[in-house]
VMD Tcl script that draws the C-alpha trace (Angstrom):
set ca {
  {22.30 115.44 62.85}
  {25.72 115.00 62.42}
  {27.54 117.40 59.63}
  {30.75 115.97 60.25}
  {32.34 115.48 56.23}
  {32.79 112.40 55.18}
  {35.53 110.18 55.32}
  {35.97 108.44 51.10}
  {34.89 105.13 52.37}
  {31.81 106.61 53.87}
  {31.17 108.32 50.91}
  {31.83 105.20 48.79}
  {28.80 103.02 50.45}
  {26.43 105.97 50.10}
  {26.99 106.17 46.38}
  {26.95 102.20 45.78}
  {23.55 102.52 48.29}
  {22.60 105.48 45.46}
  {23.44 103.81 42.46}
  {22.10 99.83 43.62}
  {18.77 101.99 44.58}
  {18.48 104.24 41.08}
  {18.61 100.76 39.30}
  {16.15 98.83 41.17}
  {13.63 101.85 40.62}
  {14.72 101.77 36.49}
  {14.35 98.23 36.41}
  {10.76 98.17 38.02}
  {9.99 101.20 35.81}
  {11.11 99.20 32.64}
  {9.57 96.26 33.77}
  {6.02 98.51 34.12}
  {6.74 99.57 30.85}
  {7.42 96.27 29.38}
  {3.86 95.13 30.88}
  {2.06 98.01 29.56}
  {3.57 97.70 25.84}
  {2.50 94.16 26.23}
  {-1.07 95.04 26.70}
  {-1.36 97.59 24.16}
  {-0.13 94.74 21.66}
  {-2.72 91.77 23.10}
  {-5.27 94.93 22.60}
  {-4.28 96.27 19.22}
  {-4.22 92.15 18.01}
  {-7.55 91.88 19.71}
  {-8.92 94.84 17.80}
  {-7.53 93.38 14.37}
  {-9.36 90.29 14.85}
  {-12.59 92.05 15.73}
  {-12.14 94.40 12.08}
  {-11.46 90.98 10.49}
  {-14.25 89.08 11.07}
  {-16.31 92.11 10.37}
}
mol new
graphics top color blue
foreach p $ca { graphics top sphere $p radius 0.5 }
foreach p [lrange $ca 0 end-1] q [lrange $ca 1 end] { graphics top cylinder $p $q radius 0.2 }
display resetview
């Protein structure tokens, strides 16, 4: 392995690499979360209804 330091323009691409990665993996995590808070609605209206006709 190379451990060469380096140069600013090598440096620059690994953090825009970093940084393009960290907010594909918060995206997909907010869009998990999105789904999930979504269900728990649907299942909480779902649960109304059933008290309701009760």
């Amino acid at each position: 392995m190379d451990h060469s330091p380096r140069t600013p323009e090598e440096q620059e691409q690994l953090d825009k690499k970093m940084l393009e990665e960290t907010e594909r993996y918060y995206a997909r995590l907010d869009l998990k979360y999105g789904i999930a808070f979504a269900l728990s609605i649907i299942a909480l209206l779902i649960n109304v209804i059933n008290l309701l006709r009760l």
